[in-house]
C-alpha positions in Angstrom: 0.0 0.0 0.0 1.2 3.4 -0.9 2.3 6.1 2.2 -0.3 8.9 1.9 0.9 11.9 1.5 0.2 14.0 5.1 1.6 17.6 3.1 -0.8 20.4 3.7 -2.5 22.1 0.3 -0.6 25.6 -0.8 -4.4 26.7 0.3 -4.0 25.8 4.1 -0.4 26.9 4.1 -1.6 30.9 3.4 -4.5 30.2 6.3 -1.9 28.9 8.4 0.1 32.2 7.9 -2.8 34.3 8.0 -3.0 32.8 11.4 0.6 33.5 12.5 -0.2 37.3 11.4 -2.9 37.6 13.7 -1.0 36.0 16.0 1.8 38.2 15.5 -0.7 41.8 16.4 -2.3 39.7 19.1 1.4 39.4 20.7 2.4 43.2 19.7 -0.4 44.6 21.8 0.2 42.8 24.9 4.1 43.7 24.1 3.3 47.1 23.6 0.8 46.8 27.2 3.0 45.3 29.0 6.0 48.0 28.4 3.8 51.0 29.2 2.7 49.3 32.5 6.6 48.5 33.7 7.6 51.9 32.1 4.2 54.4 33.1 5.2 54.8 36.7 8.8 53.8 37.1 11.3 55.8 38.5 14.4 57.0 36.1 16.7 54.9 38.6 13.9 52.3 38.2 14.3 52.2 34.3 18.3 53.1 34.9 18.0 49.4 36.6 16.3 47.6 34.1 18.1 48.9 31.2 16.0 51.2 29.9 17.3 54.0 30.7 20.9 56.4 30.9 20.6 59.3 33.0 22.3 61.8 33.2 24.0 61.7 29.3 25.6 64.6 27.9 26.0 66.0 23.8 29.5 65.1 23.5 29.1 65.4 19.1 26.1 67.1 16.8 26.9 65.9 13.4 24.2 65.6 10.0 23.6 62.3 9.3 21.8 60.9 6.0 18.6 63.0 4.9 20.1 66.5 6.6 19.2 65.1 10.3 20.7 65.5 13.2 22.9 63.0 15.0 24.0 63.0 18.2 26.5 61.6 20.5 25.6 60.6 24.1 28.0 59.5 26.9 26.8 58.7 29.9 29.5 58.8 33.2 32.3 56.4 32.9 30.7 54.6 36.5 27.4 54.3 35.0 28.6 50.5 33.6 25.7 48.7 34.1 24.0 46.1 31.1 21.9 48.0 29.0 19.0 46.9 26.3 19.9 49.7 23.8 21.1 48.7 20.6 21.2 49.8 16.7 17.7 50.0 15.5 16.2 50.5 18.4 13.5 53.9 19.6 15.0 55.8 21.7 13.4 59.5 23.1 16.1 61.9 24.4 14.5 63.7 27.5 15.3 67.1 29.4 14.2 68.2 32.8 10.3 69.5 33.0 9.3 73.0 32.2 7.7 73.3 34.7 6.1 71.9 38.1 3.7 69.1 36.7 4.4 69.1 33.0 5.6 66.2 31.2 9.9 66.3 30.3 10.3 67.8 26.9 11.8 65.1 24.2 13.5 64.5 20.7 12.4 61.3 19.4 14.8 59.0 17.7 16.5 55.4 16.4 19.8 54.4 18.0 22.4 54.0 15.3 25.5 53.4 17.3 26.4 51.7 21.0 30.0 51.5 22.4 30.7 51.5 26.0 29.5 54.3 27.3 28.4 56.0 24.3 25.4 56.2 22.3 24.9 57.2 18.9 21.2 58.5 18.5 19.4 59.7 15.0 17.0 62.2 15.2 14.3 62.7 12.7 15.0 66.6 12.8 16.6 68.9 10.6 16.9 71.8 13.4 17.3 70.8 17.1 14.9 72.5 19.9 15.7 75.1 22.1 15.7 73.2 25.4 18.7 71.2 24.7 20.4 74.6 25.2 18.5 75.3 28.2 21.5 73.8 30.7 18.9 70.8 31.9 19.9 67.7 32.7 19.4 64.8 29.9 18.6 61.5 29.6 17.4 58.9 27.2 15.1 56.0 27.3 14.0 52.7 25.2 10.8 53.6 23.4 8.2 50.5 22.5 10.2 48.7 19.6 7.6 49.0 16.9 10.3 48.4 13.9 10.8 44.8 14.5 6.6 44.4 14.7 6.5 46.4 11.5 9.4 44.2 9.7 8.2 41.1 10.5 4.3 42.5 9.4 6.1 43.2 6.1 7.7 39.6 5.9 4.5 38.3 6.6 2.5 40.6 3.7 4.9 39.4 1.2 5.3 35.3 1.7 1.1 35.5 1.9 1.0 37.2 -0.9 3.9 35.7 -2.8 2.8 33.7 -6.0 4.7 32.6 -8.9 8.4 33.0 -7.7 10.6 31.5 -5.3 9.6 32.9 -2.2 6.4 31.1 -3.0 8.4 28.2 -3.6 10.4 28.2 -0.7 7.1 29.2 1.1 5.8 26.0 0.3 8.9 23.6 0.8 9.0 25.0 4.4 5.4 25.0 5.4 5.6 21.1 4.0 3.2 21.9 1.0 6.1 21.1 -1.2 8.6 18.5 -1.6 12.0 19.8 -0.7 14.8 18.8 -3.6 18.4 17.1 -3.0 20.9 17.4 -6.1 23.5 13.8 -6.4 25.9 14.4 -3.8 29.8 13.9 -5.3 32.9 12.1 -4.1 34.9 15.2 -3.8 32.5 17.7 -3.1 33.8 19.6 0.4 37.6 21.9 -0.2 38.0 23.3 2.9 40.1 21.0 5.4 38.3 20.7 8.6 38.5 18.2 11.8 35.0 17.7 11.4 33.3 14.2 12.4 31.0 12.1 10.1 28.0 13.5 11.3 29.5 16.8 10.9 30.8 16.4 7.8 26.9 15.0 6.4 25.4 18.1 7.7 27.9 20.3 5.5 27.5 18.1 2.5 23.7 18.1 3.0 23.5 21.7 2.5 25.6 21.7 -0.3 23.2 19.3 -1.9 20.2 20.7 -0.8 18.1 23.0 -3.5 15.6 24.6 -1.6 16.2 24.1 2.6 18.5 22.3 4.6 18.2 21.6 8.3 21.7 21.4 10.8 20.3 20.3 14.0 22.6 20.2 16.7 22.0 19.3 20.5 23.7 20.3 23.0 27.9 20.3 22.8 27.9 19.1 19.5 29.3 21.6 17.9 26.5 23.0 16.0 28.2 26.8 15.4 31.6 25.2 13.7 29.9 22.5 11.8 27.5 26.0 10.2 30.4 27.8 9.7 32.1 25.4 7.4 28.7 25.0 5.5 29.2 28.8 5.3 32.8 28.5 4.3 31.6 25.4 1.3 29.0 27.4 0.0 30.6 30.6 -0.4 33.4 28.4 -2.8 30.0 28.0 -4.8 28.3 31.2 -4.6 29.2 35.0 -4.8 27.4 36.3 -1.4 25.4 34.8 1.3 23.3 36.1 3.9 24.0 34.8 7.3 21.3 35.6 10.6 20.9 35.1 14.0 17.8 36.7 16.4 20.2 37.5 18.9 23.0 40.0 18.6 24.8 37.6 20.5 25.0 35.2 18.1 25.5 37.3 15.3 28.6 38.5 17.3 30.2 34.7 17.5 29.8 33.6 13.8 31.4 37.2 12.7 34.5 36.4 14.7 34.7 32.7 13.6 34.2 33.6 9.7 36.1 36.5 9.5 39.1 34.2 11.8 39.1 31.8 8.9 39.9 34.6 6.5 36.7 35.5 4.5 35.6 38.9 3.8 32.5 39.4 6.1 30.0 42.9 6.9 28.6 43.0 10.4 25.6 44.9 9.9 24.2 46.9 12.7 25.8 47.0 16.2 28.0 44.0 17.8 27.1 43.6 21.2 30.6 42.6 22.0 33.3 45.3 22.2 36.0 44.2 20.2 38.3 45.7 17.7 38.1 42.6 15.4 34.2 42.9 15.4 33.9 46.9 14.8 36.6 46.6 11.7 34.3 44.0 10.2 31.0 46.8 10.5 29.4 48.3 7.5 30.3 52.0 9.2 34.0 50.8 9.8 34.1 50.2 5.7 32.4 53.2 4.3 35.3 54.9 6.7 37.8 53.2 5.2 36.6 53.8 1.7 38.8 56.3 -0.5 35.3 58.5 -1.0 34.7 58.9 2.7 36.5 61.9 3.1 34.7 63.9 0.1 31.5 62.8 1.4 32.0 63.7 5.4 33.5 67.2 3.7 30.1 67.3 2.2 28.3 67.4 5.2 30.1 69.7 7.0 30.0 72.3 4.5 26.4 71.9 4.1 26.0 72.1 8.0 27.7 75.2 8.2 25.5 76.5 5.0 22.1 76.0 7.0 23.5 77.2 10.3 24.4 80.5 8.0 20.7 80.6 7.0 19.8 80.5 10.1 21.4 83.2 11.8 19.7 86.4 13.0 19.0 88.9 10.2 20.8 92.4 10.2 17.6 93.6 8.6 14.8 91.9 7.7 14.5 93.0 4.0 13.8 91.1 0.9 17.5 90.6 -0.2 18.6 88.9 3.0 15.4 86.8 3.0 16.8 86.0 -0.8 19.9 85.4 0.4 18.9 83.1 3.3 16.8 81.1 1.3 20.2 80.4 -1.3 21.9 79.0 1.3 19.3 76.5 3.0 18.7 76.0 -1.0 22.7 74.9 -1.5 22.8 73.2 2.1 20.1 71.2 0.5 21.7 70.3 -2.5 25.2 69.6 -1.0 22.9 67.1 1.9 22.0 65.7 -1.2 25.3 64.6 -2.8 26.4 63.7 0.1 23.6 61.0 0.7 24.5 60.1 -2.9 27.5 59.9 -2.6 27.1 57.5 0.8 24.4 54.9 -1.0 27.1 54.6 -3.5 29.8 53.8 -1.3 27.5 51.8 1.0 26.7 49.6 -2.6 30.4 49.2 -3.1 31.4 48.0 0.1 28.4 45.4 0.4 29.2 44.4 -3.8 32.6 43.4 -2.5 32.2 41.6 -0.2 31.3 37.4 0.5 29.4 37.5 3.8 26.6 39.6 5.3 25.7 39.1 8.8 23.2 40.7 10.7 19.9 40.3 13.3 17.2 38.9 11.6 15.5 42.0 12.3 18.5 43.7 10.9 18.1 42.0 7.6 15.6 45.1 6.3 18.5 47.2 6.9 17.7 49.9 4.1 21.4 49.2 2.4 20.4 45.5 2.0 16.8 46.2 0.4 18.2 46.0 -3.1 20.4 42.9 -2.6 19.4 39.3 -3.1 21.5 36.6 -1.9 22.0 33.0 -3.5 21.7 31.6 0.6 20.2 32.9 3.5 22.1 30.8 6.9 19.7 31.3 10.1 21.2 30.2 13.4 19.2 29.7 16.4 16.3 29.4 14.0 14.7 26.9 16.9 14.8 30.3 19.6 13.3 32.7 16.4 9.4 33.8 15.9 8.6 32.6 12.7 7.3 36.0 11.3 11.3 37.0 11.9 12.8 34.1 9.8 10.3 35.4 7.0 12.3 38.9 7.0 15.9 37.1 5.5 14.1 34.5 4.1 12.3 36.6 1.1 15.9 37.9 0.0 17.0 34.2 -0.5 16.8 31.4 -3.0 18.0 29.3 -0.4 17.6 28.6 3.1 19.5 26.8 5.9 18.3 26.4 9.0 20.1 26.0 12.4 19.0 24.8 15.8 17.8 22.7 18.5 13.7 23.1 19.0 14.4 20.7 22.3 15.9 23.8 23.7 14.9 27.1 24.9 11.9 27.9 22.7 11.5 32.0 21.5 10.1 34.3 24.1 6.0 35.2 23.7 4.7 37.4 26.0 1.0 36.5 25.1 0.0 33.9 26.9 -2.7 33.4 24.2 -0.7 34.1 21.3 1.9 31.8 22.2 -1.1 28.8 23.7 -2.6 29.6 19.7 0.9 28.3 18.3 2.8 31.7 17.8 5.8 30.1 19.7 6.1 27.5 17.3 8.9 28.1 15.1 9.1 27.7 11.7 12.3 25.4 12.5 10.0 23.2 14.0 7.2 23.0 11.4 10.0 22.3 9.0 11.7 19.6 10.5 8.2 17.8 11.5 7.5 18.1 8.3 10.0 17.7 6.1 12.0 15.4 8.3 14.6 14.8 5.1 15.6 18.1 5.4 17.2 17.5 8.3 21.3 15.9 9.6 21.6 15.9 13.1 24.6 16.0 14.6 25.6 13.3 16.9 28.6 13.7 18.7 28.6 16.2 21.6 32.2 17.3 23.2 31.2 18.5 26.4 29.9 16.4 29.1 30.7 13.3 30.7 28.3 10.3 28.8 26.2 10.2 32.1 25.1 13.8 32.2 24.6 13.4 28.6 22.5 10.1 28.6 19.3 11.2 29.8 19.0 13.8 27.7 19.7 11.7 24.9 17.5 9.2 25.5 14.4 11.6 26.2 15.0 13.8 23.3 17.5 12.2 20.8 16.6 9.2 20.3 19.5 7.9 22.2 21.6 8.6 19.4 24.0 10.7 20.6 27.5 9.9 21.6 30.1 11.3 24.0 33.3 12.2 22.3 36.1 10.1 23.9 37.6 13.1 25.2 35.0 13.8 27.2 33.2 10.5 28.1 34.3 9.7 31.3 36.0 13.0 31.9 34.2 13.7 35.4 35.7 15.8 38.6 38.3 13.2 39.2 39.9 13.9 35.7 39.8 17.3 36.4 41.5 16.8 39.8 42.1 13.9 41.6 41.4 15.3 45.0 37.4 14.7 43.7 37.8 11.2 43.5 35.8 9.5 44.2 33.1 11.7 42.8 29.9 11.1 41.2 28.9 12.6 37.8 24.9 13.1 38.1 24.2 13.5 42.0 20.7 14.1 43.1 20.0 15.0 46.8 16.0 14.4 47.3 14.8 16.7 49.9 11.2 14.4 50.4 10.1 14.1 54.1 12.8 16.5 55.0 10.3 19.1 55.9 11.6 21.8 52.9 8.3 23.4 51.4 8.5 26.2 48.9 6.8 29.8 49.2 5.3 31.8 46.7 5.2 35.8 47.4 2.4 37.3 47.3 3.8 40.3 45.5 4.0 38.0 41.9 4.1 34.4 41.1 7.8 33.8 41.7 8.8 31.0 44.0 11.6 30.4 46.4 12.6 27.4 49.1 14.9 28.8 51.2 15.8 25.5 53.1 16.6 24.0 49.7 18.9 26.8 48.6 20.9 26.5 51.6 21.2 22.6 51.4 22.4 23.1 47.6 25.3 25.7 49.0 26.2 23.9 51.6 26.6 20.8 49.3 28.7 22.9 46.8 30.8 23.8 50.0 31.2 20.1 51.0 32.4 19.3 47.5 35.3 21.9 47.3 37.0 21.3 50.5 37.8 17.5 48.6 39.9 20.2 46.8 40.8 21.9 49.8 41.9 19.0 52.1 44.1 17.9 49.5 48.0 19.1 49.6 48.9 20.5 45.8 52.5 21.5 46.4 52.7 22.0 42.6 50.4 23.5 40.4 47.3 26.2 41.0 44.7 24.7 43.7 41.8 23.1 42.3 39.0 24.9 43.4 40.7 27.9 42.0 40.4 26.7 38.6 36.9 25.0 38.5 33.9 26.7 37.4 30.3 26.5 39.0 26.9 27.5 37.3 24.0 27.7 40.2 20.7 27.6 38.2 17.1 27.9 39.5 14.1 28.4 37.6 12.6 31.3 39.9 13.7 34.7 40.1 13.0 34.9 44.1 15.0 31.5 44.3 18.0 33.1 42.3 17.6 36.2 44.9 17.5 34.1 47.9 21.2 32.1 46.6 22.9 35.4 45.7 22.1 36.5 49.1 23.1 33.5 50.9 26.3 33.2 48.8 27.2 36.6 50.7 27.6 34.7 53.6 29.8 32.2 52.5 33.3 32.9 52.4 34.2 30.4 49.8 32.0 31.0 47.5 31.9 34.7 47.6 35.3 34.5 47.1 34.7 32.5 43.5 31.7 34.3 42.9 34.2 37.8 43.1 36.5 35.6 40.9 33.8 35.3 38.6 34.2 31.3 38.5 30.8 30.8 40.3 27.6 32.4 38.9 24.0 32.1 39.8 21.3 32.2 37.2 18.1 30.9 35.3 18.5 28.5 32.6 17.9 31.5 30.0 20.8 33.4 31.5 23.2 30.2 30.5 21.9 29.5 27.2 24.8 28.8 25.1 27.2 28.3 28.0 28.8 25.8 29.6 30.7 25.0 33.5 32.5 22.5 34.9 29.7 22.1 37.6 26.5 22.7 36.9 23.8 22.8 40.8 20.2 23.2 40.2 18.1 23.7 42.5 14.5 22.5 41.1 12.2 24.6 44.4 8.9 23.2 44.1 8.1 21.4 47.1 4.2 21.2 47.9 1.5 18.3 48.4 -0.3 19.0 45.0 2.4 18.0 42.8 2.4 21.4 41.6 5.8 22.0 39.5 4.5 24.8 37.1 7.1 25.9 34.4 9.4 23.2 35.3 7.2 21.0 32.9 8.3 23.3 30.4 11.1 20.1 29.6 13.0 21.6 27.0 14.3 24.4 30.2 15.2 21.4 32.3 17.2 20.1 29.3 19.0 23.1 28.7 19.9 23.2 32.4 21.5 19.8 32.8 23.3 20.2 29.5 25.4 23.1 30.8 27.5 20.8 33.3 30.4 19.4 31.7 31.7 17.4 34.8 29.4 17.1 37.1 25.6 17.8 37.2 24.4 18.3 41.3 20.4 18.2 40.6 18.5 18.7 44.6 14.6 18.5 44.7 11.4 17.3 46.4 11.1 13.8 44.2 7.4 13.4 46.1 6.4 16.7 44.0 8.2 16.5 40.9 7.5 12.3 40.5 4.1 13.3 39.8 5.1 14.3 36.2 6.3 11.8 33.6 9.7 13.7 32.4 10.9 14.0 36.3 9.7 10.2 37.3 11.7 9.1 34.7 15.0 11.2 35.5 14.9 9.6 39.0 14.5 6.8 37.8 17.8 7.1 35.5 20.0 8.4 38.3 18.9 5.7 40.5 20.4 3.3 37.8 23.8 5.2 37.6 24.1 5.0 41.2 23.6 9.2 41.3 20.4 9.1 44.0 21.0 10.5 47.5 18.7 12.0 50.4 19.4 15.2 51.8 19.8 13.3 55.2 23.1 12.2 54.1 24.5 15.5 53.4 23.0 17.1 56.2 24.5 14.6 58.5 27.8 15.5 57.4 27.4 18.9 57.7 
């Protein structure tokens, strides 16, 4: 009997995405709700706090940017080094002190266009600046609403339902599963680039080579998902004159610049790296138009015609007709000269982005107005499993060619409507293709980081047990690392049941903390590095100074609570001030890794209550972080009530990793 064919008509697929749009406003509004609420009565320290906000800043440069509008240059003080949300692209309103006694702060509305240290580059949309900037208040500037990546990925949208006839429709169609995605012949001698790559490594690169319309790299944790994408990257430019290569995190974008332009390829970072670093900034579109032999003529431009309209604008002498004449010549040639300026700038822009191999930007970032005109033979999406679908559409409509990279058993994208993302807005377009079009898929199946316990359980509940621990790693627990931590046990989980811990929820929010638990995890971590301690090193650095801790808990009052009890620690303050111990929730270690990874799991309650701990893909993201040793402490009476937790204590019952609480605390 035939296998009927499950594909969806081209006719659901454009329902489907009419869905996702509405989806998509749904999610916008309670964005745009929930920012006015955190924002309508918080306190500039308040917003200063949340990086919202810099106050006070001061005009350290007034230049004309493209169009005749103002740009200006904002440094905040030197101690003011706290993390900050601002980046290129983003709303920002410059404020100054109120008028007057109840009056809202005047403000100059604009788009950030620059972010380095303590600097800010900010856009205006004005040809003249107001008076109060003069007045000798003090500034500031916040985040306004981010309506530009709603209105991108509304365009995206507009376009792939309405796309008919051409490849985006094609491509459209391949993804969504109405269409059959298409494999050329492989050949014997297809990859150039030398590489240490293993098999399954090496399949994923030459299944994007063959693949015609979309190819899948999907990599679980450790298994080297970014340098297996770069060499796809490195293969296919051999092929074709320019890809496009996104991420929905800046962060992200960051790593694959360094790694591409390291192996020696020409590479553009579009928009602003969120890493400081002189290898990253030479690789920016703004650091090559500088470069560029016409930059000179073209910044002369500017200044001339700046000092033109600041002519026109002086006071008149008298007010007759020949010096109204005159006046009106001058904005007239400060016009002209803004003009060839901005001429002159598209055409080094196109140059610089003709020349060169690799584009790399946000996904968001990929409407940049320079790359409107530009298609690209491949479009390379990384973290596609972590990305809103209506944001992959943005790259994906310059491309005739997609490639997709990612784990969807990982952190899935953030939705802030609970509806929106309970109506399927937070599933990804990764994981509609890879459900659907399973052959478009390699998976990679050796992972270098953790010891093949801490691995196995992971594997088996969401890789089919098919990956493998690298024999560098496989049985490369504490006691590798130092022998003073033999004998030492890989996965150790302390159950807390019957021991009278029970959790507490503050009224205030729905965060939860268990104090009692907290303390039993620190006092654990304590217990395993005086092994390091009581041993004599007379040669070589101690142990404990070298070893790095991650302390993950999936509530924000339970993080709180361990920070403040770490204070009273010696030891641990001591690595914390080290920066060799941090404390965090699993989103804050995305992408990381530490020797020892401690999570404490804090529900503890009679109703087998766990709440977004049975969000499983968190939990796997969590225990993946450890590479030695994986210290997991819990109530198992609460969390054995669902399926994904009675089966992990089962597994670490079978490797010998179970232990009550009783048996630390009696040592303690």
């Amino acid at each position: 009997m035939a296998e009927l064919d499950f594909r969806p008509h081209p006719a659901c697929t454009l329902e489907e995405l009419r869905h996702v749009h509405a989806l998509l406003q749904l999610e916008q509004k309670e964005d745009q709700a929930q920012f006015k609420l955190k924002n309508a009565q918080a306190s500039i320290q308040e917003r200063q706090r949340r990086g919202l906000a810099w106050y006070p800043v001061t005009i350290t440069q007034e230049d004309i940017g493209f169009g005749g509008k103002w740009v200006l240059e904002l440094e905040r003080p030197a101690h003011h080094h706290g993390l900050h949300l601002f980046q290129v692209g983003k709303n920002a309103s410059l404020f100054g002190t109120a008028a007057a006694h109840g009056m809202d702060p005047p403000t100059l509305q604009g788009v950030v266009t620059g972010v380095r240290r303590n600097k800010l580059q900010l856009s205006t949309t004005q040809e003249d600046l107001p008076d109060w900037l003069e007045g000798g208040g003090r500034l500031g500037i916040d985040l306004s609403f981010d309506e530009v990546s709603y209105r991108e990925m509304d365009h995206a949208l507009g376009q792939v339902i309405g796309a008919r006839g051409n490849r985006l429709a094609e491509l459209r169609d391949v993804l969504l599963g109405a269409a059959p995605a298409r494999f050329r012949a492989p050949q014997a001698d297809d990859l150039f680039y030398p590489s240490p790559l293993d098999d399954s490594q090496l399949a994923a690169v030459r299944h994007v080579i063959t693949a015609q319309d979309v190819a899948i790299i999907h990599g679980p944790p450790g298994t080297g998902k970014t340098t297996t994408l770069v060499q796809a990257i490195l293969e296919t430019i051999r092929r074709e004159r320019r890809v496009l290569v996104c991420a929905p995190s800046n962060t992200a974008v960051d790593l694959l610049t360094e790694r591409l332009a390291a192996r020696g390829v020409s590479v553009i970072r579009m928009g602003n790296p969120s890493r400081v670093s002189d290898l990253l900034l030479q690789h920016t579109l703004d650091a090559q138009v500088m470069a560029h032999p016409g930059y000179s003529r073209m910044r002369a431009l500017r200044q001339t015609a700046g000092q033109l309209r600041e002519s026109a604008h002086q006071p008149l002498r008298r007010s007759g007709h020949d010096e109204r004449q005159q006046r009106q010549l001058l904005k007239e040639e400060a016009r002209q000269m803004f003009q060839q300026a901005d001429a002159l700038e598209r055409d080094i822009t196109d140059q610089v982005l003709e020349s060169v191999q690799i584009i790399t930007c946000t996904l968001v970032g990929a409407s940049h107005r320079s790359l409107r005109q530009l298609s690209f033979d491949t479009v390379f999406i990384d973290e596609a499993a972590q990305a809103l679908e209506p944001g992959c559409w943005i790259p994906i409509a310059k491309g005739q060619r997609v490639v997709l990279a990612g784990d969807h058993h990982q952190l899935p994208p953030t939705v802030k409507s609970e509806k929106a993302a309970r109506e399927g807005l937070r599933e990804t377009l990764f994981e509609k293709c890879i459900q659907r079009q399973p052959a478009t898929a390699r998976m990679l199946t050796v992972q270098y980081r953790m010891h093949w316990q801490i691995m196995q359980f992971s594997s088996e509940q969401f890789y089919g047990g098919r990956l493998q621990a690298h024999p560098s790693v496989r049985d490369a627990g504490l006691e590798a690392f130092d022998l003073a931590f033999a004998p030492d046990l890989p996965v150790e989980f302390l159950d807390t049941a019957g021991f009278g811990f029970v959790e507490t929820t503050l009224p205030e929010g729905r965060s939860t903390a268990n104090p009692e638990e907290a303390d039993l995890l620190l006092q654990r971590l304590v217990q395993l590095l005086q092994l390091g301690d009581s041993a004599a090193h007379a040669q070589g650095p101690h142990p404990t100074g070298r070893l790095s801790i991650g302390v993950i808990a999936p509530y924000r009052a339970q993080i709180n609570y361990l920070n403040d009890a770490i204070e009273d620690q010696e030891q641990l303050q001591g690595l914390m001030q080290q920066r060799l111990l941090s404390v965090g929730t699993v989103d804050a270690f995305q992408g990381q890794e530490r020797d020892v990874i401690a999570i404490s799991l804090t529900r503890s309650n009679r109703s087998g209550d766990i709440g977004f701990l049975s969000d499983i893909r968190r939990m796997n993201v969590g225990m993946t972080r450890a590479r030695r040793k994986l210290l997991l402490v819990g109530d198992s009476s609460t969390l054995g009530a669902h399926p994904f937790f009675r089966q992990l204590l089962a597994y670490v019952q079978r490797i010998g990793g179970y232990r009550t609480a009783w048996e630390i605390a009696d040592r303690g």
